[in-house]
C-alpha positions as CSV (number, residue, x, y, z in Angstrom):
1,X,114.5,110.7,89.4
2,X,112.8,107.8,88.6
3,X,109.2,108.2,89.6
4,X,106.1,106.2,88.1
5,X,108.4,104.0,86.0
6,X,107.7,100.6,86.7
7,X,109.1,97.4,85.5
8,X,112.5,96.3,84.5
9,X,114.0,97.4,80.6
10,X,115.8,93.9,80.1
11,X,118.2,96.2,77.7
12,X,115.4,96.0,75.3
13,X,113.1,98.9,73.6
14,X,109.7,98.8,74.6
15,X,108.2,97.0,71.2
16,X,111.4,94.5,71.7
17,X,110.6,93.7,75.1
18,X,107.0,93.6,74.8
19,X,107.4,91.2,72.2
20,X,109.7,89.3,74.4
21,X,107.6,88.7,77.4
22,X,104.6,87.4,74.9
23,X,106.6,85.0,73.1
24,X,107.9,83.6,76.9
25,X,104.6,83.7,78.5
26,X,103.2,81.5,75.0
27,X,106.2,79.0,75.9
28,X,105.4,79.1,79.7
29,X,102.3,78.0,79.7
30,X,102.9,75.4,77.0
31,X,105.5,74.0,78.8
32,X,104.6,75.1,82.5
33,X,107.8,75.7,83.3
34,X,111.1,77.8,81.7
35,X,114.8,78.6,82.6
36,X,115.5,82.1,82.3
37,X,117.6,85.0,83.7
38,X,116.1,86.0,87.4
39,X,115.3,89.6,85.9
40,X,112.9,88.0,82.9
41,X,111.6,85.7,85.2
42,X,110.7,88.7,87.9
43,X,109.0,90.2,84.9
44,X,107.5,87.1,83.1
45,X,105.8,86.4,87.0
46,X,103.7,89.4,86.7
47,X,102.0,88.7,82.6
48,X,101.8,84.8,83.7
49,X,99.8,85.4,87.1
50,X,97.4,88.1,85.4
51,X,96.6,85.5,82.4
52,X,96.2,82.8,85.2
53,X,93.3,85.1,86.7
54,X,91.9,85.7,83.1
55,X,91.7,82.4,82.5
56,X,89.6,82.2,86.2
57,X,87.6,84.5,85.3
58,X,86.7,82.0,82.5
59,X,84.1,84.3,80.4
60,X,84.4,85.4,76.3
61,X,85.7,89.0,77.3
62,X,88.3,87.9,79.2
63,X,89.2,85.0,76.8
64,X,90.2,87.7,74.0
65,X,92.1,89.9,76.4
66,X,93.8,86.7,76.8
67,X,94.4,86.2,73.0
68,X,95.9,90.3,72.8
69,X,98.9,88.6,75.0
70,X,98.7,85.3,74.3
71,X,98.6,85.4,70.3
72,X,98.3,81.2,69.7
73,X,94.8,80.2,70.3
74,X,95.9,76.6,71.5
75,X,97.6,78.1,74.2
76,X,95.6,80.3,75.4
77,X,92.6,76.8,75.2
78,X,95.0,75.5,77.5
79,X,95.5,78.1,79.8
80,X,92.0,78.3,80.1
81,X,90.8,74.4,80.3
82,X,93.4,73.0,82.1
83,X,95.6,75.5,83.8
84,X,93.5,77.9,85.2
85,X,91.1,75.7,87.0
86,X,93.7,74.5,88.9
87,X,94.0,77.4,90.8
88,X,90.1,77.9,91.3
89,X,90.0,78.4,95.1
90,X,93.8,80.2,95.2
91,X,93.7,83.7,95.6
92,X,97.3,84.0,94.0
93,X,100.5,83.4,93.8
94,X,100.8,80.7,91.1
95,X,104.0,80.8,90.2
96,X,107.5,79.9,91.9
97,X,110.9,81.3,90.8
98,X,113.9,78.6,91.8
99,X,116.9,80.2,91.4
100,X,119.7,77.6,89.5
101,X,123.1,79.4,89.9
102,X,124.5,81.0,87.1
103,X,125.3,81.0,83.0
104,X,128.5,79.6,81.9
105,X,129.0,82.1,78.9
106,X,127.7,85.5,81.1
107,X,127.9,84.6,84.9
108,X,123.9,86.0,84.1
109,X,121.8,84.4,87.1
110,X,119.7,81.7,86.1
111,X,116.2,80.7,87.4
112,X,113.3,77.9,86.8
113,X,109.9,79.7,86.7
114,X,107.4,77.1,86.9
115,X,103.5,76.7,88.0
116,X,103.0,75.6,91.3
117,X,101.2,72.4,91.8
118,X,100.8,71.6,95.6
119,X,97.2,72.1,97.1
120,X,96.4,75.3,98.5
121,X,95.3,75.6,101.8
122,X,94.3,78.6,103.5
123,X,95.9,79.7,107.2
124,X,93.2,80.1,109.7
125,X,93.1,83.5,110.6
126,X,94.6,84.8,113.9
127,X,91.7,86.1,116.3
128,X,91.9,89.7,116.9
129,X,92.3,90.0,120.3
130,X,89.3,92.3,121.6
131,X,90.3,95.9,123.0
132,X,89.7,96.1,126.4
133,X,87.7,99.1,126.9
134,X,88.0,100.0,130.6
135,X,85.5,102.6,132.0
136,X,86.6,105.2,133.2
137,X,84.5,107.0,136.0
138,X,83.2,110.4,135.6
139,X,85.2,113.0,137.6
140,X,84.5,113.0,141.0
141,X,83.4,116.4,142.7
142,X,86.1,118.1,144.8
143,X,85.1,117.2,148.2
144,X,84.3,113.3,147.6
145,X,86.8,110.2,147.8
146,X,87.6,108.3,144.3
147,X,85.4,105.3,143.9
148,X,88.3,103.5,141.9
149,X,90.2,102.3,144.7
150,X,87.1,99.1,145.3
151,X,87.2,98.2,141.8
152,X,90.9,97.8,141.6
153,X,90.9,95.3,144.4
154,X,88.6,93.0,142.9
155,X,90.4,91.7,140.3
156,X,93.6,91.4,142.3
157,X,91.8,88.9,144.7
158,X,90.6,87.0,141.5
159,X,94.0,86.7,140.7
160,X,95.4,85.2,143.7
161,X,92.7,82.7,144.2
162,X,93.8,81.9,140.2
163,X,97.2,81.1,140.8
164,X,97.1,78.4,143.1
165,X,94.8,76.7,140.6
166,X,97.3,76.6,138.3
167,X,100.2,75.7,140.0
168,X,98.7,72.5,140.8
169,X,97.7,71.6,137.4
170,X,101.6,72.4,136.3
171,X,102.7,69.7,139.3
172,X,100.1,66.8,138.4
């Protein structure tokens, strides 16, 4: 079973691959884009977004958690001057895989991993639409007629004088 083990191996050992995804998250972000396999890129997306939110959160502490991953400090100036005010008002997603076919030598799938550069803009929200609580009346006693059957006719009459209403405005 394979339980709590997250993340991909890349036929690496951990030191290997950790190694691995520093040195390409250094070259991303001084390049802002990279062709990889589709697996390294999968991976790479996950260091690259959570040193994109470091560098948001913009303070000293976060600045050297930065510089554990990111081990060249003129990266990691850029990452936090230029790149990552950029994405200021996005709540994520900064990065886009393009997949590119595949390797000539290893049929491996290829993608382009790059920083997205188009304007976020938020969806407006979808209105809930409110429950409609319906009241339901308190048992009657045994010997006494329902009062429901007046209240259910009311809104059926509403209905009908509704409808012509509307067919007119569909005709015009």
């Amino acid at each position: 079973m394979r339980h709590n083990k997250s993340g991909r191996r890349l036929g690496r050992n951990s030191s290997h691959r950790k190694a691995m995804l520093r040195n390409m998250v250094t070259s991303f972000f001084e390049h802002e884009k990279i062709t990889t396999t589709d697996a390294r890129a999968k991976e790479l997306r996950k260091v690259a977004e959570r040193m994109i939110t470091l560098g948001k959160r913009g303070d000293l502490h976060a600045r050297r958690q930065a510089l554990q991953v990111i081990r060249d400090r003129k990266v990691v100036s850029k990452l936090f001057e230029q790149v990552a005010p950029r994405y200021q008002a996005r709540p994520g997603g900064y990065t886009r895989i393009v997949k590119l076919g595949f390797r000539a030598g290893d049929n491996a799938a290829l993608s382009l991993i790059e920083l997205v550069e188009e304007e976020f803009t938020p969806r407006p929200k979808k209105a809930a639409p409110a429950p409609e609580v319906e009241a339901k009346p308190a048992p009657a006693p045994a010997g006494e007629a329902p009062a429901e059957v007046a209240s259910e006719e009311a809104p059926a009459e509403e209905a009908a004088e509704e409808a012509p209403v509307e067919e007119k405005k569909e005709e015009e």
